[in-house]
VEXVEXKE-181667 format. One record per residue (C-alpha): x, y, z; residue number from 1. Coordinates in pm, whole numbers, plus 32768, in hexadecimal, padded with zeros to 4 digits. Layout:
! VEXVEXKE-181667
px->X, py->Y, pz->Z, marro->NUM
...
//
This chain:
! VEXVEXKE-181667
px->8000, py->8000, pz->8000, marro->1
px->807E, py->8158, pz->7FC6, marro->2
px->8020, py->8204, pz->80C2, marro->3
px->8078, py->80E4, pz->81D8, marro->4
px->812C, py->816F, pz->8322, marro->5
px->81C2, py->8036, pz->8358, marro->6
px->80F1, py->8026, pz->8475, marro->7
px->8026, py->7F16, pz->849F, marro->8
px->7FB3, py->7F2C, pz->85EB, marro->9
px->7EAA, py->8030, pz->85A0, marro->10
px->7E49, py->7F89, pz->844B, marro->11
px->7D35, py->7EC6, pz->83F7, marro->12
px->7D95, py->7E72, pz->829A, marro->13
px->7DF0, py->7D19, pz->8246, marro->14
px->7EF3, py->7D50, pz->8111, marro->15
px->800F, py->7C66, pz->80C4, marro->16
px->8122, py->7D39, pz->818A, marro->17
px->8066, py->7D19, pz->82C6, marro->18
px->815D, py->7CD6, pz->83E3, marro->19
px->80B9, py->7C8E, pz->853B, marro->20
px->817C, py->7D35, pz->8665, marro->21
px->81B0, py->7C88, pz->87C2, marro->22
px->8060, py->7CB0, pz->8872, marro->23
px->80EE, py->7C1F, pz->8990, marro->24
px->8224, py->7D19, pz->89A2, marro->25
px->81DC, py->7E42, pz->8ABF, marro->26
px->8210, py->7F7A, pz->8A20, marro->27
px->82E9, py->80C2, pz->8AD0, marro->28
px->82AF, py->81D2, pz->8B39, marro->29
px->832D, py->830B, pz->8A6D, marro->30
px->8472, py->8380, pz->8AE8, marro->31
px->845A, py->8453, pz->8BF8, marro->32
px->8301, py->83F5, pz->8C5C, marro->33
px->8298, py->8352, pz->8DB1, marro->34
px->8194, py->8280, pz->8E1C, marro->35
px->81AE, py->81DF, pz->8F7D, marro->36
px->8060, py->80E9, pz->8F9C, marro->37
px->7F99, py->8082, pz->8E86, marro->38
px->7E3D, py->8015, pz->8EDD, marro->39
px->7D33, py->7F6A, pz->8E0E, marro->40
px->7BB3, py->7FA4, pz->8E6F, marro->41
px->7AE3, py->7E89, pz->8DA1, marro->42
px->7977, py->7E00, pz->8D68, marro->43
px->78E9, py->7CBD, pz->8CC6, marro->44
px->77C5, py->7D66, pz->8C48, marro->45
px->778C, py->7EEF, pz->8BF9, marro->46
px->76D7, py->7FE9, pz->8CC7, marro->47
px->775E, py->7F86, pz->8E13, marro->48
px->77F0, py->80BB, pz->8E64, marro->49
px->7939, py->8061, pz->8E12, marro->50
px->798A, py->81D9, pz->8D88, marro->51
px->790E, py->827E, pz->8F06, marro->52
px->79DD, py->819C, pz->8FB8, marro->53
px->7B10, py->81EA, pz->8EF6, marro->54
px->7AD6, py->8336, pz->8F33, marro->55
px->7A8F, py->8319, pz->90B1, marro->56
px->7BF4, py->8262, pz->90B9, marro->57
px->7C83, py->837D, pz->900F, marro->58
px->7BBC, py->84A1, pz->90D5, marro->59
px->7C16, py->842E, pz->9228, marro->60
px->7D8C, py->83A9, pz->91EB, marro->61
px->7DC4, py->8524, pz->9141, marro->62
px->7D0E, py->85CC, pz->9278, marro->63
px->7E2B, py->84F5, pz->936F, marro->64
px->7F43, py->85C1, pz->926B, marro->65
px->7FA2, py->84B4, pz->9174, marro->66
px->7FC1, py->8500, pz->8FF5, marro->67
px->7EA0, py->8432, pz->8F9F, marro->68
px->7E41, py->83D5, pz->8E21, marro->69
px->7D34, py->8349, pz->8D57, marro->70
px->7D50, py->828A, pz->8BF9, marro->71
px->7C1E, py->8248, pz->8B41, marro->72
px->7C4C, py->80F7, pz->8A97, marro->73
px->7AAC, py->80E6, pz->8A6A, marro->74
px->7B0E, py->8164, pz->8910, marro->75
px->7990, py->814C, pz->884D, marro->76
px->790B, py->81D4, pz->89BD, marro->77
px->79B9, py->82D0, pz->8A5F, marro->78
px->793E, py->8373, pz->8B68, marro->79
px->7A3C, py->841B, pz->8C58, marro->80
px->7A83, py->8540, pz->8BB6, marro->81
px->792F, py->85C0, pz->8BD3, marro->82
px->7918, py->854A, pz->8D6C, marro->83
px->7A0C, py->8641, pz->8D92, marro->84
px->79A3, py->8772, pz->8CD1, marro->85
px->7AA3, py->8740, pz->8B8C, marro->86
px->7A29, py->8779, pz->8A50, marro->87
px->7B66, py->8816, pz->89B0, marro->88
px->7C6C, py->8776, pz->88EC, marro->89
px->7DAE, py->86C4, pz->894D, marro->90
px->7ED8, py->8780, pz->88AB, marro->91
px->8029, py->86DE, pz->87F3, marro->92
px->8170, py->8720, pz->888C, marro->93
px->8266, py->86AE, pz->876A, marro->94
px->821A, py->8577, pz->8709, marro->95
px->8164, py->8514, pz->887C, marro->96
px->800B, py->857C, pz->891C, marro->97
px->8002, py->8651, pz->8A24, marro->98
px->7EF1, py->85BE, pz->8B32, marro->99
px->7DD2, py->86AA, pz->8B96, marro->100
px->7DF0, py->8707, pz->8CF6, marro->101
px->7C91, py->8761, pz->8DDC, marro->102
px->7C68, py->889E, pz->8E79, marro->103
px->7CDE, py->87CA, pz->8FC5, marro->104
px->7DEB, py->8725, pz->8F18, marro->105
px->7DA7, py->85D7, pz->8EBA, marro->106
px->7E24, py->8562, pz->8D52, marro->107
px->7D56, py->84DB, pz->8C23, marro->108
px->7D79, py->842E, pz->8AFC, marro->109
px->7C21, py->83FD, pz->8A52, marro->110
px->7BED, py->83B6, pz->88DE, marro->111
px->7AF5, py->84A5, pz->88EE, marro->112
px->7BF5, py->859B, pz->8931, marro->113
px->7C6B, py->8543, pz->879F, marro->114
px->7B28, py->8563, pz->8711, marro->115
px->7AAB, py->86B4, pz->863A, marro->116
px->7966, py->8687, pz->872F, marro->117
px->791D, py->85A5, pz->882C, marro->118
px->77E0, py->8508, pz->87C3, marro->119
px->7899, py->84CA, pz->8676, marro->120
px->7892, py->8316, pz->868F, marro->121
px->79B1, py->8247, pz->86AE, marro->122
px->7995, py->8152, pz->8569, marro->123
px->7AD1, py->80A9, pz->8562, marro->124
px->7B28, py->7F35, pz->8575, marro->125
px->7BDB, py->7E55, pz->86A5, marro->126
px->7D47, py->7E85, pz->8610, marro->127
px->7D2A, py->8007, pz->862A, marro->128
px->7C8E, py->8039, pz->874C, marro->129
px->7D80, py->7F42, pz->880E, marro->130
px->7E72, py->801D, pz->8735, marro->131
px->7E0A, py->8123, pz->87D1, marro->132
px->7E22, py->80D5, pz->8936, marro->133
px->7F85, py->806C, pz->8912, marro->134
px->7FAD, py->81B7, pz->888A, marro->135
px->7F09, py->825F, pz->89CA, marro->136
px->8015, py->81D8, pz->8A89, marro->137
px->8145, py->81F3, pz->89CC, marro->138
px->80DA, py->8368, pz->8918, marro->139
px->8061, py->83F6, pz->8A35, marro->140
px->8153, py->84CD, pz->8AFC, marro->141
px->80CB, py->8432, pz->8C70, marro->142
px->8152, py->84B9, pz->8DB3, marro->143
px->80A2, py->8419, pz->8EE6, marro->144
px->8094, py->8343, pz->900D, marro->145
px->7F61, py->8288, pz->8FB9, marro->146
px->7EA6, py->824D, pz->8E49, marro->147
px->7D87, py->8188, pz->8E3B, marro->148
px->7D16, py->80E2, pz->8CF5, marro->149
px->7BAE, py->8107, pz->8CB6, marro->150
px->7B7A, py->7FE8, pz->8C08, marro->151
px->7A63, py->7F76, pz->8B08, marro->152
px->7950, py->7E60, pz->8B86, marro->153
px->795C, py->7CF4, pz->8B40, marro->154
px->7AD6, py->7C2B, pz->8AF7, marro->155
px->7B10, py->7C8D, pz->897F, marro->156
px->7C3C, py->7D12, pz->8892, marro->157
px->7C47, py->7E7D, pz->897B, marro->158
px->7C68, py->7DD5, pz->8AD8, marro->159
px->7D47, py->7CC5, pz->8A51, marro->160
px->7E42, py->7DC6, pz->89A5, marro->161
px->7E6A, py->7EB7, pz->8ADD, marro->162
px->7EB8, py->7D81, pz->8BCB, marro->163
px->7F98, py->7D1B, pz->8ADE, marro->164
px->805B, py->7E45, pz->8A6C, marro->165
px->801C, py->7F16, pz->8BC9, marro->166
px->80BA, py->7F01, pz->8CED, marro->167
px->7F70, py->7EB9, pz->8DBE, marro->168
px->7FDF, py->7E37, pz->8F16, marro->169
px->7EA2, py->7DD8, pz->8F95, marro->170
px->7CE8, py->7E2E, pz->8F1F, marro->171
px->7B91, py->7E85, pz->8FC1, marro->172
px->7A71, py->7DC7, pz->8F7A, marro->173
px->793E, py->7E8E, pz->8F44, marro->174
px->77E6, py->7DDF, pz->8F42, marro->175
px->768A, py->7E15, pz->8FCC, marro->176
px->75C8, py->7D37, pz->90AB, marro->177
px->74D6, py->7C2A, pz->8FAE, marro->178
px->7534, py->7AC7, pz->8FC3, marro->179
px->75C3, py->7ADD, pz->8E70, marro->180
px->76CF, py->7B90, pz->8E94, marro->181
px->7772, py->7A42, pz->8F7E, marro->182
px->77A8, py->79EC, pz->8E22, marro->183
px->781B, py->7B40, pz->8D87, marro->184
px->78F9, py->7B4B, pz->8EBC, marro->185
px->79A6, py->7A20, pz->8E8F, marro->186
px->79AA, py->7A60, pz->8D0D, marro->187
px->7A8E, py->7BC0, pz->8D77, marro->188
px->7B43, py->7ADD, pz->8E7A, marro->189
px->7BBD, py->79E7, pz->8DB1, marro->190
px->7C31, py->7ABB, pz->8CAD, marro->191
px->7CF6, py->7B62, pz->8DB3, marro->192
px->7DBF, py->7A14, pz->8E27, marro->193
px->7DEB, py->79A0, pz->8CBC, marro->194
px->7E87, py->7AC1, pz->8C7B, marro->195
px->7F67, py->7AD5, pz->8DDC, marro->196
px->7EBE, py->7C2E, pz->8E59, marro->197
px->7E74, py->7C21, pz->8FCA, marro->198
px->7D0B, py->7C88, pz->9024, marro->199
px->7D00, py->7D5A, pz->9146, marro->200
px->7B5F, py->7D84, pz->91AD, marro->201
px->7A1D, py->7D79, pz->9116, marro->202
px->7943, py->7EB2, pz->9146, marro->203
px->7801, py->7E92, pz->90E3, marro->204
px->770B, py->7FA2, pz->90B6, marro->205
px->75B6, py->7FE3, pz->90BB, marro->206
px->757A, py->7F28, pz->91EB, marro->207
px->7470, py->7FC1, pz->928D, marro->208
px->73D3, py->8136, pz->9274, marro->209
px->7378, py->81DF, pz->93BE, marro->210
px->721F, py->8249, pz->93E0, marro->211
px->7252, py->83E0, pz->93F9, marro->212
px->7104, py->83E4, pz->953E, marro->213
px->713F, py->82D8, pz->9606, marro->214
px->72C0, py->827B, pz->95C1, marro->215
px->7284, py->80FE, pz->956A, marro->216
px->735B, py->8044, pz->948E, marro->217
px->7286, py->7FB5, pz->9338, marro->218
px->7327, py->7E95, pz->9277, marro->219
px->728B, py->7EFC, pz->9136, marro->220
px->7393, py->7DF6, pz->9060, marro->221
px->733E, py->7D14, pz->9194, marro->222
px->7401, py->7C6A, pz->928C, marro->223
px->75A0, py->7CAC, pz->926E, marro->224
px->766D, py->7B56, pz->9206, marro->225
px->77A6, py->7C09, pz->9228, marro->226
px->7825, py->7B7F, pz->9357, marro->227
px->77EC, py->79FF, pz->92E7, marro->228
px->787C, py->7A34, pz->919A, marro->229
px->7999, py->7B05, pz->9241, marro->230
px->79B1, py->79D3, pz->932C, marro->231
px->79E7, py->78F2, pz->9221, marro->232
px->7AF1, py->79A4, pz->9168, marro->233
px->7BC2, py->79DB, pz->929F, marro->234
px->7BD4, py->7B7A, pz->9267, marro->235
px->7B0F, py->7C88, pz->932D, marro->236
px->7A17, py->7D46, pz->930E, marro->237
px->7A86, py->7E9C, pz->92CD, marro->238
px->7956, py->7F5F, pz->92F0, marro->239
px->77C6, py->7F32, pz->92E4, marro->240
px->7754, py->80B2, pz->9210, marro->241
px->75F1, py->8114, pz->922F, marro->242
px->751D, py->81DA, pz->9145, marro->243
px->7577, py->8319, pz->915F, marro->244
px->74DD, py->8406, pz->90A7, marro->245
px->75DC, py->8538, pz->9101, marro->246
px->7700, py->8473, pz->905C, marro->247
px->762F, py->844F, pz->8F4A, marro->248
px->75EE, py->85C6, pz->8F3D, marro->249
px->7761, py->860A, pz->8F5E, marro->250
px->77A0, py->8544, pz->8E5F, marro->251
px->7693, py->85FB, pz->8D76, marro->252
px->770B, py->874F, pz->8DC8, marro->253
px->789D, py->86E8, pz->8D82, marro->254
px->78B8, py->8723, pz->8F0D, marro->255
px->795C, py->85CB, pz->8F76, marro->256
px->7A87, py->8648, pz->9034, marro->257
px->79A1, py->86EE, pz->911E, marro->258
px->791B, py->8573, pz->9144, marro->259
px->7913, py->84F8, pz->92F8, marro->260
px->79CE, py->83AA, pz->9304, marro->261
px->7920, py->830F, pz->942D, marro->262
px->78CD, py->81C6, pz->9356, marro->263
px->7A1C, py->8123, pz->930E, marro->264
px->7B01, py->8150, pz->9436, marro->265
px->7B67, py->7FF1, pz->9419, marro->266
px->7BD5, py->800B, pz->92E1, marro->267
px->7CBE, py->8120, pz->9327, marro->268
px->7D58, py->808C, pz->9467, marro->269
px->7D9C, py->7F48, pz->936C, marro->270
px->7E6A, py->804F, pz->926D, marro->271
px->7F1C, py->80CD, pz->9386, marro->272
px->7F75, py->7F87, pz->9429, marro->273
px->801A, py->7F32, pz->92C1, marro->274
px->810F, py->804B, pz->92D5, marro->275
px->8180, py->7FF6, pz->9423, marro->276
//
């Protein structure tokens, strides 16, 4: 082809001169970046909340005065820019990309910080968009303590090329509280110990909504199975997340940092136990 980069990790074409990199190679850093911890936050199915609690990591680990960072790998459904007000564009720096930093700090990557407008849709095949994560990491001009990895739902081509060419050293299990997610949980699970990544919690949300009059607790997704399941796969339960409608309204009005972080204490103490 003449207009091939020689790149084949963010093509899709299937031509004769095709070579297929090392998928299983972890990428580096650009020189004189620094990233200390490198967290993934996953889900077997979509619309767990997978994107809040990412962003709750982030929130409270940047309020304690770590450099905290966010990649978007949920490439065809990004969502974090908007949680937190962004709707610019990320700039070039030479032949890197210069993160977008909050109004409190905390770094992004988003593909929707790439795109002419943000609603535009994301159209591209598995080879580009794992293409494209890769080139989060190694583009990006990261200085933190802490990034978390937003990841996409379910155990496809995305997840599988960030565990592979990341440095993730351990995830978070998001789910909610139906009996079917024992098996979306162990679906995420296994992935995880195929692939060598340690899993740290489960958090699941939506576990209850408190009644604003008389304070009660409503299982409206029913009774929690988090603990059994947890049980079973010998890790902890990192945190049980209500409905809460003023996260959601944060969220809505690009207000996240301003987000209270009373829901996943655990899960912090476990992050801070791993740097000791």
């Amino acid at each position: 082809m003449s207009d091939c980069t020689h790149d084949c990790s963010t093509c899709g074409e299937s031509c004769g001169e095709r070579k297929e990199a090392n998928v299983f190679e972890k990428k580096p850093l650009r020189p004189g970046c620094r990233v200390g911890k490198v967290y993934g936050v996953v889900s077997g199915k979509g619309g767990v909340g997978k994107s809040m609690v990412t962003s709750q990591l982030a929130v409270a680990l940047r309020r304690e005065g770590y450099r905290t960072a966010i990649l978007d790998a949920d490439i065809t459904g990004p969502s974090i820019p908007k949680a937190f007000g962004i709707h610019g564009r990320a700039v070039a720096q030479g032949d890197a990309i210069v993160p977008v930093t909050t109004a409190t700090g905390i770094q992004l990557m988003s593909v929707n910080l790439l795109l002419e407008h943000e609603t535009d849709p994301v159209i591209w095949r598995g080879p580009v968009i794992g293409g494209v994560v890769q080139q989060f990491w190694t583009d990006v001009l990261w200085n933190c303590d802490y990034l978390f990895v937003d990841m996409p739902p379910g155990t496809g081509d995305v997840p599988l090329t960030a565990f592979q060419s990341l440095p993730i050293e351990g995830i978070v299990i998001v789910t909610s509280p139906q009996d079917l997610v024992k098996m979306i949980v162990k679906k995420a699970f296994n992935m995880a110990e195929m692939m060598k990544i340690p899993v740290l919690g489960i958090v699941e949300n939506y576990s209850y909504v408190k009644c604003p009059d008389c304070g009660k607790e409503l299982k409206v997704f029913g009774e929690s199975h988090i603990d059994e399941i947890a049980e079973k796969l010998g890790v902890e339960v990192l945190g049980k997340m209500p409905i809460d409608p003023s996260l959601a309204e944060l969220s809505d009005k690009g207000d996240f940092a301003k987000a209270e972080n009373k829901y996943l204490t655990d899960a912090f103490e476990v992050l801070h136990q791993l740097d000791r």
